[in-house]
C-alpha positions, -999 to +999 in steps of 0.1 A: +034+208-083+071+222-084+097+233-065+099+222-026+059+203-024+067+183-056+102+174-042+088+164-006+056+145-023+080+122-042+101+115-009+071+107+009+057+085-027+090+067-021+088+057+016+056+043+008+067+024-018+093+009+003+078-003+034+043-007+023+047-041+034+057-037+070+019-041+087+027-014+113+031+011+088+019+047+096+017+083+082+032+090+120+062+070+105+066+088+075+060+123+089+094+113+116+115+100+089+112+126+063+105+153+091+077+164+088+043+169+104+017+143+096-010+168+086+011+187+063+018+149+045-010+141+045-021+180+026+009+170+002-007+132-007-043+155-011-029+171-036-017+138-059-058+129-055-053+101-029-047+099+010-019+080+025-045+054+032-057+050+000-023+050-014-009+029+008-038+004+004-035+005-032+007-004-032-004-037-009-028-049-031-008-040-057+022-061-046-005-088-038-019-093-077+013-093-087+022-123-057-010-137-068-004-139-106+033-151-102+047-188-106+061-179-070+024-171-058+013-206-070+033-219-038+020-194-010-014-198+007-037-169+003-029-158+039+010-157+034+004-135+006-018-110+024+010-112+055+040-104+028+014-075+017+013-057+049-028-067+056-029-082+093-065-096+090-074-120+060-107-106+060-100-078+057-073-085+027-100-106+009-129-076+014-107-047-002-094-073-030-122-082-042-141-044-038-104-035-056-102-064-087-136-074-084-131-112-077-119-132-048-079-138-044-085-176-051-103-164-086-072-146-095-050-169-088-069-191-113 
């Protein structure tokens, strides 16, 4: 991609890398701030090979390994660390991290 798409991708790349963690998160959200319609956001993501979703999934339990695996992580409960991610259901959290890693939270943090 080049030229107006690529430029408008990264924006919308960027906003979801800096309020992935806000649980009411939305694509709505996105579309208002960068002005734009959600459908054509959502056709810009498409193009990268993931949906805002999937994205946006990814950066929270991204940002929860890394909670997980710090010396800071060591001091939060499982369920703190999957608030400060942006999940709002545990079970959901520990469902898409272990489909994600492949083991439990608790067996990371090990």
């Amino acid at each position: 991609m080049r030229g107006l798409r690529a430029s408008r991708t990264q924006e919308i790349i960027a906003e979801i890398d800096r309020h992935f963690a806000d649980p009411d998160f939305s694509v709505g959200q996105v579309a208002r701030r960068l002005d734009l319609s959600p459908r054509y956001l959502q056709d810009l993501l498409q193009d990268t090979g993931s949906s805002f979703t999937e994205r946006l999934l990814e950066c929270r339990l991204q940002h929860a390994m890394r909670l997980l695996t710090s010396e800071q992580g060591d001091r939060l409960k499982i369920s703190e660390i999957a608030l400060a991610s942006g999940f709002n259901e545990i079970s959901y959290f520990n469902q898409r991290f272990r489909r994600r890693f492949g083991e439990t939270p608790t067996q990371c943090r090990r």
